[in-house]
C-alpha positions as CSV (number, residue, x, y, z in Angstrom):
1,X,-101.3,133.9,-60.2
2,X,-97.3,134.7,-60.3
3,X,-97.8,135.3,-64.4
4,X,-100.8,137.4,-63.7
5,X,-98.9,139.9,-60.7
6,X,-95.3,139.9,-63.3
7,X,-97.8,140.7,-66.3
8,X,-99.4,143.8,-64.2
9,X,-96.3,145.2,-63.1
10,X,-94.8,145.2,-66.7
11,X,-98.0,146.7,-68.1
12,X,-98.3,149.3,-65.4
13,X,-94.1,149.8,-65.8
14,X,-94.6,150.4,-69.7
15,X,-97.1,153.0,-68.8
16,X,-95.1,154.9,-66.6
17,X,-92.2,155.2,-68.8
18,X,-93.9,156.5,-71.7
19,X,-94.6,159.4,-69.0
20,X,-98.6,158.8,-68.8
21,X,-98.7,157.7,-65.4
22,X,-97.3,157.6,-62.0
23,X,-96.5,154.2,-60.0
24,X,-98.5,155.2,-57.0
25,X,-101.4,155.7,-58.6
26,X,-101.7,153.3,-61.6
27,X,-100.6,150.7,-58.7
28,X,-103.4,152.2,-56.1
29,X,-106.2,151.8,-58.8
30,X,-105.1,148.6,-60.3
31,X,-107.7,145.8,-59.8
32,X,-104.9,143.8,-59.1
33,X,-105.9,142.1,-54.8
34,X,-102.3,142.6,-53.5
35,X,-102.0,146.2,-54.8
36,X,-98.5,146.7,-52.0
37,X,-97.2,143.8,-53.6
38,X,-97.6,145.4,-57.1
39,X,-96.4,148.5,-56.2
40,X,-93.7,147.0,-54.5
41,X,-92.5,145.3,-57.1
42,X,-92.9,147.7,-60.2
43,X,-91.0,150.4,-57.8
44,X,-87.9,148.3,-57.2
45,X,-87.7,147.5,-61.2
46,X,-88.0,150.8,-62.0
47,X,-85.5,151.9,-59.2
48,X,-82.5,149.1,-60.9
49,X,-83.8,150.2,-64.4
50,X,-80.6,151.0,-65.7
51,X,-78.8,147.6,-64.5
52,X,-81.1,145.9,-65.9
53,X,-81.3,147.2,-69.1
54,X,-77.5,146.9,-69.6
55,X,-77.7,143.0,-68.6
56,X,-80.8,142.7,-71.1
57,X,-78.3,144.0,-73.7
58,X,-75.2,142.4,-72.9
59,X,-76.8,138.8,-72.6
60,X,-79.3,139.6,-75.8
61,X,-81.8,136.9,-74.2
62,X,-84.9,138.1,-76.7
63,X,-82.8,139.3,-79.4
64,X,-84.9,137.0,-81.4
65,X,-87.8,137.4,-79.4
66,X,-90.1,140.2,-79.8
67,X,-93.4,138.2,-78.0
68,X,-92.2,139.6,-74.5
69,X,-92.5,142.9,-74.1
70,X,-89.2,145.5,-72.7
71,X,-91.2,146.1,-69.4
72,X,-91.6,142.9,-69.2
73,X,-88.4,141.7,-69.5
74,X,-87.3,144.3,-66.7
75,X,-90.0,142.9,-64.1
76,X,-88.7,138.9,-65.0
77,X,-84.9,140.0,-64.5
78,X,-85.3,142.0,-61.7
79,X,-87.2,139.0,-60.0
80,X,-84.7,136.7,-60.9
81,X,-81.5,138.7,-59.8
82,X,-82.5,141.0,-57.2
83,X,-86.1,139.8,-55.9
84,X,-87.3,136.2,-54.4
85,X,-87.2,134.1,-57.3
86,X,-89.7,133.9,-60.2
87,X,-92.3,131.4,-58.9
88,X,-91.7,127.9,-60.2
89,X,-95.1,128.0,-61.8
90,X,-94.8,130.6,-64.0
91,X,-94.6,130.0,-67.6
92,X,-91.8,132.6,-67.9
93,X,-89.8,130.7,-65.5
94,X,-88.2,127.5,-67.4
95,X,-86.8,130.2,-70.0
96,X,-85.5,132.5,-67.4
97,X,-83.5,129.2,-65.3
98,X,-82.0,128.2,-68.5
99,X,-79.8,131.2,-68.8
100,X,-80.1,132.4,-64.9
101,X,-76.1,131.5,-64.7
102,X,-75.6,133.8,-67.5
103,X,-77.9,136.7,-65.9
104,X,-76.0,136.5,-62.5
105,X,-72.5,136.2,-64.2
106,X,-73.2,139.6,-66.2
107,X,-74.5,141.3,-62.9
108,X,-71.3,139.8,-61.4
109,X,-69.1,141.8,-64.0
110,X,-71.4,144.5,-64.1
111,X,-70.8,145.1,-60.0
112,X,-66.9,144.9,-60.6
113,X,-66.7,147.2,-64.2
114,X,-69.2,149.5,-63.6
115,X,-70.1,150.2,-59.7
116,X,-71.2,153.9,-60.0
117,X,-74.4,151.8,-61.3
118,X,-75.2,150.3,-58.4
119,X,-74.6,153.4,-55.8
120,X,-77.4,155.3,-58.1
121,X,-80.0,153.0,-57.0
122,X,-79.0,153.4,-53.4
123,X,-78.1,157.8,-53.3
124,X,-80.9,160.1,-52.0
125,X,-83.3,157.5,-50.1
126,X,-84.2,159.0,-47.4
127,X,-86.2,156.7,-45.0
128,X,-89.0,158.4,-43.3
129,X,-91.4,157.6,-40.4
130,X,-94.9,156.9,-41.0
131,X,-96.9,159.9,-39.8
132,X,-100.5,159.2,-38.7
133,X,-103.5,161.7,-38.5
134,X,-105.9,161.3,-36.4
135,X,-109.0,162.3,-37.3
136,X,-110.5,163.9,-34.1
137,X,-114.2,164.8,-35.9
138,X,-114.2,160.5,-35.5
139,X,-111.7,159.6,-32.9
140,X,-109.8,161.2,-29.7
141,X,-106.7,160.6,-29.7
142,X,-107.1,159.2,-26.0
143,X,-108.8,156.2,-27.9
144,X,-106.3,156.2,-30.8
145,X,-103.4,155.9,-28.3
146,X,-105.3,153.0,-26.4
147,X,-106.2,151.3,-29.8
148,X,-102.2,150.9,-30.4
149,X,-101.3,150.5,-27.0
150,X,-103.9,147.6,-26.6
151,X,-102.8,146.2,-30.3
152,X,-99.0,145.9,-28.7
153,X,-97.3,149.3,-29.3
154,X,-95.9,150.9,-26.9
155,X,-96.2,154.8,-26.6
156,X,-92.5,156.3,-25.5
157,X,-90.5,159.4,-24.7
158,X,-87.5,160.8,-25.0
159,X,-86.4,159.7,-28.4
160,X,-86.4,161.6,-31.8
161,X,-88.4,160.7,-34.4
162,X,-85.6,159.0,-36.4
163,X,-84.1,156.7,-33.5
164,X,-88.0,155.1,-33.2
165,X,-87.9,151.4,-33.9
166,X,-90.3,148.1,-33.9
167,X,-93.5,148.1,-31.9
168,X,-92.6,152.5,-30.6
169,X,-94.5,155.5,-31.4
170,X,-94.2,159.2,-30.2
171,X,-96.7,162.0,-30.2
172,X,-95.2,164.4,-32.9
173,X,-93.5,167.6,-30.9
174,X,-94.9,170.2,-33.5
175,X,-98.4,169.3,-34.7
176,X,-101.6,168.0,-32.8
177,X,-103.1,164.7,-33.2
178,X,-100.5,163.5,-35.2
179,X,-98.5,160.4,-34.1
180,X,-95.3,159.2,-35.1
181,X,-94.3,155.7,-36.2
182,X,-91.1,153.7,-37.3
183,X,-90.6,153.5,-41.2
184,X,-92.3,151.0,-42.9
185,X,-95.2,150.4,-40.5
186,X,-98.2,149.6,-42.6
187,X,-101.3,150.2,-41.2
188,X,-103.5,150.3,-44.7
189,X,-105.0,147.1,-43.2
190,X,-105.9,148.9,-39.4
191,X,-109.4,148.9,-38.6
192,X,-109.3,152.6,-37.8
193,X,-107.3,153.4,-40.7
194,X,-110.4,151.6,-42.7
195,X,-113.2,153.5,-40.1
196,X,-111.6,157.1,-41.4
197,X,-110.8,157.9,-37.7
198,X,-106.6,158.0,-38.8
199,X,-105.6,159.5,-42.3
200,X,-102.0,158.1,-43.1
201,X,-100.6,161.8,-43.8
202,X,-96.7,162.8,-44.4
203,X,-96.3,165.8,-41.5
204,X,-95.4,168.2,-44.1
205,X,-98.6,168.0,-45.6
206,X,-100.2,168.5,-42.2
207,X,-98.3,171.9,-41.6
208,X,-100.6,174.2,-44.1
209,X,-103.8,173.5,-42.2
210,X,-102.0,173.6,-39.0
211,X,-100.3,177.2,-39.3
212,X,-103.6,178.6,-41.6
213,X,-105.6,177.4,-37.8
214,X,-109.2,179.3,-38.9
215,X,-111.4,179.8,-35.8
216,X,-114.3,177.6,-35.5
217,X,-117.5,179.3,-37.0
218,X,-114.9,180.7,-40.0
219,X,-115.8,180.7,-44.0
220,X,-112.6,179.0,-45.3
221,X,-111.8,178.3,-49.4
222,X,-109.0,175.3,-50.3
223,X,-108.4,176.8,-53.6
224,X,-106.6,173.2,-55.0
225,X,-108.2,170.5,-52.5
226,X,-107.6,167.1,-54.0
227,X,-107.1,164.8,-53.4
228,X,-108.4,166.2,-49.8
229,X,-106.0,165.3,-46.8
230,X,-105.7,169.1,-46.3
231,X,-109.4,170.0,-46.4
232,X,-110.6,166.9,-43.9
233,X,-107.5,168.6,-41.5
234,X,-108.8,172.1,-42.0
235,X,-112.2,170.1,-40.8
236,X,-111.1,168.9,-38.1
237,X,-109.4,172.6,-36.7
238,X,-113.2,173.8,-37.4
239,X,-114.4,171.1,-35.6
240,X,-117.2,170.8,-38.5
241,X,-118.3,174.3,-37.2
242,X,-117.6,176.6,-40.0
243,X,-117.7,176.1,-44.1
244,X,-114.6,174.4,-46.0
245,X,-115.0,175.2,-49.9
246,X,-112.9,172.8,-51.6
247,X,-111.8,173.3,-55.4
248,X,-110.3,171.2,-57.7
249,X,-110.5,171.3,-61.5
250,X,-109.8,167.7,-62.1
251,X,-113.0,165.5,-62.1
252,X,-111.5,162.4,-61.2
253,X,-109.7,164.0,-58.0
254,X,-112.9,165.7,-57.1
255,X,-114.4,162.7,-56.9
256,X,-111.5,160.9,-55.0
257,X,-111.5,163.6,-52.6
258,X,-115.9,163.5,-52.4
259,X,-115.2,160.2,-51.2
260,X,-112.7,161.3,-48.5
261,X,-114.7,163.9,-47.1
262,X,-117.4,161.5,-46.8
263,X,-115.3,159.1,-44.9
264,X,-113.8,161.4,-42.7
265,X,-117.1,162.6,-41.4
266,X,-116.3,166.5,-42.6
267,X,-120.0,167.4,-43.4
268,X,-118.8,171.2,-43.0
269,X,-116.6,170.4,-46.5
270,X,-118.8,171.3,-49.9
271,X,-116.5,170.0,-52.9
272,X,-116.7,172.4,-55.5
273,X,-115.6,171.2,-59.2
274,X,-114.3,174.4,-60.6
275,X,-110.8,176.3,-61.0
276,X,-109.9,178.1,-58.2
277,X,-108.9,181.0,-60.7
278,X,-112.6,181.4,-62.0
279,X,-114.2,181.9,-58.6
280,X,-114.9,185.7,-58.3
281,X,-114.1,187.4,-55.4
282,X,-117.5,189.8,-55.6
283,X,-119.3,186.7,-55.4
284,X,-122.2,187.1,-52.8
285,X,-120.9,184.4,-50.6
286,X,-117.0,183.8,-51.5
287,X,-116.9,187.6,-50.7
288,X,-116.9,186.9,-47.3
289,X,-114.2,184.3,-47.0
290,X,-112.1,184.8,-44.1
291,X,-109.4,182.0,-44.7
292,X,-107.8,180.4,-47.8
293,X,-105.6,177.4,-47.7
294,X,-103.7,177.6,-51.5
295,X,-101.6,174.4,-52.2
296,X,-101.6,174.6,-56.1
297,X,-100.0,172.4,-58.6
298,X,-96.3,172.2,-58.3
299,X,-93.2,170.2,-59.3
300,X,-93.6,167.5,-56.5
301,X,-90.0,167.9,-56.5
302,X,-89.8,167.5,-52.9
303,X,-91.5,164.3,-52.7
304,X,-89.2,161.3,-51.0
305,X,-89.1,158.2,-53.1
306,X,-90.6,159.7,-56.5
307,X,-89.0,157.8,-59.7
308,X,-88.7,160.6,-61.9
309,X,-84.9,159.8,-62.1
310,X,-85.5,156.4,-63.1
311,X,-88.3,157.3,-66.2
312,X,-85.7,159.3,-68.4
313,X,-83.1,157.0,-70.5
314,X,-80.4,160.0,-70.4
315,X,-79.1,159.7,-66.8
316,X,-77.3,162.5,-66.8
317,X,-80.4,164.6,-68.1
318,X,-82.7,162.7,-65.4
319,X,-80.8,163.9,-62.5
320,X,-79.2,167.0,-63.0
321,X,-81.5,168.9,-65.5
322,X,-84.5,170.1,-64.4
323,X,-87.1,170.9,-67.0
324,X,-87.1,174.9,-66.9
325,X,-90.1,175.5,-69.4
326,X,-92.2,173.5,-66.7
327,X,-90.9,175.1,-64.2
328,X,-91.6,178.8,-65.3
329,X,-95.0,177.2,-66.5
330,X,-96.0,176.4,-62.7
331,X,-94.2,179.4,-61.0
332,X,-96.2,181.4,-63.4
333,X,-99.8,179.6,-62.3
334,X,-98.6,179.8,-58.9
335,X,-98.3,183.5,-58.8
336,X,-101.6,184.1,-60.2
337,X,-103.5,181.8,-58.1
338,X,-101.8,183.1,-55.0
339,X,-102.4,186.7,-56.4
340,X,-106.2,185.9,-56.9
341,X,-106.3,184.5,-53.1
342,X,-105.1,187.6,-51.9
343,X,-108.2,189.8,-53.5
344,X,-110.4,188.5,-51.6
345,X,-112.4,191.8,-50.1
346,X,-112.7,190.0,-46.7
347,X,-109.9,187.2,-46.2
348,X,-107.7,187.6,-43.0
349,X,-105.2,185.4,-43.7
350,X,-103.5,183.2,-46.7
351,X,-101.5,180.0,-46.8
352,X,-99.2,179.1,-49.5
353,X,-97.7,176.1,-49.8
354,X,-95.8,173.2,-52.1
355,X,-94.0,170.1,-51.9
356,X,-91.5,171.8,-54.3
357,X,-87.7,172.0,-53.7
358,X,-87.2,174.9,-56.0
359,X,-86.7,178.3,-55.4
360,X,-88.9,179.5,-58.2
361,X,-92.3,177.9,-57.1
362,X,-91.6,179.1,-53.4
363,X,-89.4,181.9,-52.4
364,X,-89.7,183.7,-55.7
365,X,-94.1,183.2,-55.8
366,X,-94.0,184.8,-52.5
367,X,-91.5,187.9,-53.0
368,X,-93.7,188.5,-56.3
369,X,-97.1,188.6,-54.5
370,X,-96.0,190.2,-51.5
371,X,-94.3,193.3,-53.4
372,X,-97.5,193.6,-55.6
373,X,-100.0,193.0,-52.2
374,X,-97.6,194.7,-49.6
375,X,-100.0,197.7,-48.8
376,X,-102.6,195.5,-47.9
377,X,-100.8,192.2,-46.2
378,X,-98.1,191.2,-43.9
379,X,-96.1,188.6,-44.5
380,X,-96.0,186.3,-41.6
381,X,-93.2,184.7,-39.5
382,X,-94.3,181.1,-39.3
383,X,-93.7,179.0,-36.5
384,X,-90.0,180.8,-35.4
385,X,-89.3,177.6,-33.8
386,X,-88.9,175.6,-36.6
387,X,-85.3,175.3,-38.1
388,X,-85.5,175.4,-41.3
389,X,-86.1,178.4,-42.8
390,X,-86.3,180.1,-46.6
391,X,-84.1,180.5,-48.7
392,X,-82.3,182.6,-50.8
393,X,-81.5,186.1,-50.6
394,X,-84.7,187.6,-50.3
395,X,-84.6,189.6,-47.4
396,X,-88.0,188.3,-46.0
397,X,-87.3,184.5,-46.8
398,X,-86.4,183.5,-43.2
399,X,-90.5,184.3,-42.1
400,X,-90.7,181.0,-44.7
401,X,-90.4,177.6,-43.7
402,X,-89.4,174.7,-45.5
403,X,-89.2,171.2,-44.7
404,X,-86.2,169.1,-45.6
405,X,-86.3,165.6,-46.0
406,X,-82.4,164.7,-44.4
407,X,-83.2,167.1,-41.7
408,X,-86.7,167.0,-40.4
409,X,-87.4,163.6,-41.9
410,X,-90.5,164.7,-43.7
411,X,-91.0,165.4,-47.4
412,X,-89.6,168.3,-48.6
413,X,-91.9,170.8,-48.1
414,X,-92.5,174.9,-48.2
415,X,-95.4,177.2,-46.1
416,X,-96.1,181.0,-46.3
417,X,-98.6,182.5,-45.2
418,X,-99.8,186.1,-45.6
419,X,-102.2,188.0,-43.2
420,X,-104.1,191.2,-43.9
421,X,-103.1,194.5,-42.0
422,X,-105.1,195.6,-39.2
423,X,-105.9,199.3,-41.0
424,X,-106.3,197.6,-44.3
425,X,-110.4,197.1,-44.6
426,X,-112.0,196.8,-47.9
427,X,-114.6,200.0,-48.2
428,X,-116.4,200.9,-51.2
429,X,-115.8,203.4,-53.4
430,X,-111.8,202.2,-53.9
431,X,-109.7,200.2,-56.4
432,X,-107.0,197.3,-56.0
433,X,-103.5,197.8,-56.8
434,X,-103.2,196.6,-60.2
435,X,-100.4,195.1,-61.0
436,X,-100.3,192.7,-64.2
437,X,-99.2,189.1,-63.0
438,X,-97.5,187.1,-66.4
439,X,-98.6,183.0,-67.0
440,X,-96.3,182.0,-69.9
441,X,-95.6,185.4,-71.4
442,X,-99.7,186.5,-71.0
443,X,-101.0,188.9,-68.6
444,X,-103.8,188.6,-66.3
445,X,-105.2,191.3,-64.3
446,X,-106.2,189.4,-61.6
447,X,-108.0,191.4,-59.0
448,X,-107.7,194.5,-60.3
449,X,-111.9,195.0,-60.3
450,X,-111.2,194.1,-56.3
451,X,-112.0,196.7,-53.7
452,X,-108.3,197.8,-52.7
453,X,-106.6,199.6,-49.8
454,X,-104.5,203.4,-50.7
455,X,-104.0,204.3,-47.0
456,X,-102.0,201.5,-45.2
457,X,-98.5,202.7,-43.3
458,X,-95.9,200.9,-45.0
459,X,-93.4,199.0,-42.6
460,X,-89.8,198.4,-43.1
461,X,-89.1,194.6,-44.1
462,X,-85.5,194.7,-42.8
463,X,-84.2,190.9,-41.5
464,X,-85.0,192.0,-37.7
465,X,-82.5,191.0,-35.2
466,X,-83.4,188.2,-32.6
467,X,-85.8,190.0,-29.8
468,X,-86.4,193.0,-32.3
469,X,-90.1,194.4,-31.2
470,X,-91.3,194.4,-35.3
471,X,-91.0,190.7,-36.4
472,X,-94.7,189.7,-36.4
473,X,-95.4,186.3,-35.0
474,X,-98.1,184.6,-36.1
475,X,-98.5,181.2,-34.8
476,X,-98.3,182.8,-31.2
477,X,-101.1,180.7,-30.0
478,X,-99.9,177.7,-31.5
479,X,-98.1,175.8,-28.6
480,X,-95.5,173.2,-30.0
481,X,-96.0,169.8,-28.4
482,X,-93.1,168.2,-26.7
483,X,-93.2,164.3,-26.7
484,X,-93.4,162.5,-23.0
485,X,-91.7,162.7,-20.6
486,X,-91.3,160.5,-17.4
487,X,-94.0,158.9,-16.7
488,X,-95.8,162.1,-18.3
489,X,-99.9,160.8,-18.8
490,X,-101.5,161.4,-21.9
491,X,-105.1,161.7,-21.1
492,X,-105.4,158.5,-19.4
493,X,-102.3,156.5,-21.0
494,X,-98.5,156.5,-19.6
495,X,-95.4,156.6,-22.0
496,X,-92.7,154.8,-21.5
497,X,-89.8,156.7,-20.6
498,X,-86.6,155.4,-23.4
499,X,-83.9,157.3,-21.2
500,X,-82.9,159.5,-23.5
501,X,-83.7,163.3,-23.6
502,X,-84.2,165.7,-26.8
């Protein structure tokens, strides 16, 4: 059994660096029973690639022994020098004990000659909570909180969501329904978890559905849905009262997110397998759409705990280079996709986001669309409270927000949103702005068949001072939750008050 899990983890390892796979998900679908374990394991190996590779050299066990592959050899090293032992019934271990004093003396030196090593294994891990969903088209989150309080955790206040520990959760202080637990709480094996009434979902990637907030009764499109945490949210806004039209080009993630939406219970979500950029917006019923929700393909640059760093054999290309021609590739698909989102005869309002770092696939997307679509949309301020802001010198990149990792302990993250102008209604008879948008040197005249606005009164997109009359807010309905306080009851359950104050 010990052969079979060291076997898997090499295999799945081998995969990922020949760049044809990702550990998550070549872990997730494994048939492998204990699929944490696996990932657990081929993550760390990954993470001390580099340390292990120069002890595989330096000791030249299977010089002479080409049977066992390279990923192979990582997963039994790393079990013997940094993990719990390889398992006394495994056929690799007798080989492995016979030079284990060689192994750790070579780590030894290693530590003492070369410690920059080690700290690269340890830089940039930034622990976050587990964020929890709850999926109110299933569940209140009166019964959610009594599930966990009657399951031993305790519900408290007054703490940040960083200084949480053991059996303590908090209701988050910015988004409904979403609960906040300690790092490293698993709940994949919670019988609500398994019902579909809590959807294990990073904050971050609650925030587009939560500032997009369409109305019950809306038409809403999620132009790249899979694999569908943000449609079953935008679900659960409409209450199942309204129409979620969820693309996504990618079969396999269609049917991933098919199988979501089914457990979630969002029978107002129709999956549509098709690319977003095909859909026309003079079609009889996508015509009407109010609300779009855009999260396209990005970078995932922002992601905490991806092992990008760890797949490339040139360190120093790994972590400080990043691939520009891919870059420019996405920015350029971004732009369109956002651009075709905004001609839409009838939408009211359009959210743009990533879990990209970079400049180019956030700030820069937006400053494109918004000078070519300025006549006809507002760029909104979204959620003012929130600290961090755009960046750049754009001067309209503070109505952004982004999400950092180090400071608001969620993935990295970046929203937009755009919302049409009161005076600027699609009539007949009149043309978009056309304005070519370039995807790898090619145009694409996206939109420019669209009904389009001429007379809309231009307004100046100075940085407004704080209290300044112009800066449109528009998450003005949105109140921020503040966690418990003392003795504070939430529906009909207490918290229990830590002391401390935020």
């Amino acid at each position: 059994m010990a052969d079979k899990l060291y076997e898997k983890s090499s295999s799945i390892l081998g995969t990922v660096l020949a760049k044809k796979g990702s550990i998550k998900s070549l872990c997730f679908s494994s048939e492998y029973r204990n699929k944490r374990k696996l990932y657990a394991l081929t993550f760390e190996t990954l993470k001390h690639k580099r340390i292990l590779e120069k002890i595989i050299n330096l000791t030249a066990l299977w010089k002479e022994n080409n049977q066992i592959s390279k990923a192979l050899q990582y997963v039994l090293c790393y079990e013997t020098l940094f993990g719990k032992g390889l398992h006394q019934n495994s056929k690799y271990e007798k080989f492995i004990s016979t030079h284990e004093d060689k192994l750790k003396a070579t780590l030894d030196d290693l530590q003492k000659e070369e410690p920059g090593l080690f700290t690269d294994t340890k830089k940039n891990q930034v622990v976050l909570p587990r964020y929890v969903r709850v999926n109110v088209l299933k569940c209140s989150m009166d019964v959610a909180i009594n599930r966990f309080q009657t399951d031993g955790f305790n519900l408290v206040s007054g703490k940040e969501i960083n200084e949480i520990s053991g059996d303590e959760f908090v209701l988050d202080k910015d988004i409904p329904n979403v609960l906040v637990f300690p790092p490293n709480t698993d709940l994949h094996q919670y019988s609500l978890y398994k019902e579909g009434k809590l959807f294990l979902q990073d904050k971050a990637s609650c925030l587009s559905a939560y500032v997009l907030n369409p109305p019950e009764r809306s038409l809403v499109i999620d132009g790249c849905a899979a694999p569908g945490n943000k449609t079953t949210h935008l679900a659960c806004i409409l209450n199942n009262n309204g129409s979620v039209y969820s693309f996504d080009l990618d079969k396999k993630r269609l049917r991933t997110m098919e199988m979501l939406v089914q457990k979630a219970g969002a029978t107002c979500v129709t999956p549509k397998h098709q690319d977003f950029l095909k859909v026309r917006h003079d079609d009889k019923l996508f015509s009407k759409v109010e609300y779009i929700l855009l999260d396209p393909s990005c970078s995932g640059s922002g992601i905490v705990g991806r092992m990008d760093n760890y797949v490339d054999d040139d360190e120093e290309n790994a972590t400080n280079e990043v691939n520009e021609k891919r870059l420019k590739a996405l920015s350029g698909f971004q732009t369109a996709a956002l651009s075709h989102a905004l001609t839409f005869p009838n939408v009211q309002k359009v959210l743009y986001s990533t879990c990209s770092i970079h400049k180019q696939e956030n700030e820069d997307v937006i400053e494109k669309a918004f000078k070519r679509f300025e006549e006809q949309f507002d760029l909104c301020h979204v959620m003012p409270s929130w600290k961090s802001r755009g960046q750049g010198e754009w001067e309209l990149a503070y109505k952004c927000i982004r999400a950092v990792p180090e400071k608001d302990f969620t993935n990295g993250f970046f929203v937009a949103m755009f919302e049409r102008k009161q005076q600027s209604n699609f009539q007949n008879g009149t043309k978009a702005v056309g304005k070519e948008v370039h995807i790898n040197g090619k145009e694409t005249n996206a939109g420019l068949s669209s009904n389009g606005i001429v007379n809309s009164e231009k307004k100046r997109h100075s940085n407004p001072q704080k209290g300044d009359s112009d800066v449109k807010i528009c998450d003005g309905k949105y109140a921020s939750l503040t966690q418990c306080t003392k003795d504070t009851k939430i529906g009909k359950h207490k918290a229990r008050d830590t002391g401390k104050r935020e």
